[in-house]
Phi, psi and omega in degrees: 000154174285124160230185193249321207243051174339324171285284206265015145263000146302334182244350148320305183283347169270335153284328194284347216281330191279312169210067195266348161302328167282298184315329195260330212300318168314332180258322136251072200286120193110005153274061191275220193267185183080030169235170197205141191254127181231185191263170187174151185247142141217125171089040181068019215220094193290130160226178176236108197252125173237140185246168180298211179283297166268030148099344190317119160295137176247325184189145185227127188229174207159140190251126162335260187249200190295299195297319185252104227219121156244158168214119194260185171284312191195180178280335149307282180307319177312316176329279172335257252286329164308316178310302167351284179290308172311323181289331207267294183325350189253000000 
């Protein structure tokens, strides 16, 4: 996704963080309640992963760049998709 304002969808998304797994549920299914979102670097990229009960990733969001808002399955799918997105940009 695209954003204008990075401070404010970064702090949007710290709200949204109580209930975008319900919110989300048709698109991540099995991302229920009992999960907690903590900070984490992947691919050199500060995200934010909240995992299940038994450590399971349910969803990881994080940005490219300023500009550039991803929100994945698991750190595999980010991985892709930064590449994805550094290869289209090159």
């Amino acid at each position: 996704m695209r954003t204008t304002s990075y401070e404010r969808t970064f702090a949007g998304m710290l709200v949204w963080e109580k209930t975008i797994l319900t919110d989300l549920s048709s698109l991540y299914p099995g991302a229920g309640g009992g999960a907690s979102f903590t900070d984490s670097v992947v691919l050199n990229h500060d995200v934010r992963i909240a995992r299940g009960t038994d450590g399971t990733t349910l969803l990881v969001y994080g940005y490219v760049d300023k500009e550039t808002f991803i929100i994945a399955r698991n750190e595999s799918a980010f991985t892709s998709l930064v590449h994805r997105l550094s290869t289209k940009r090159n």
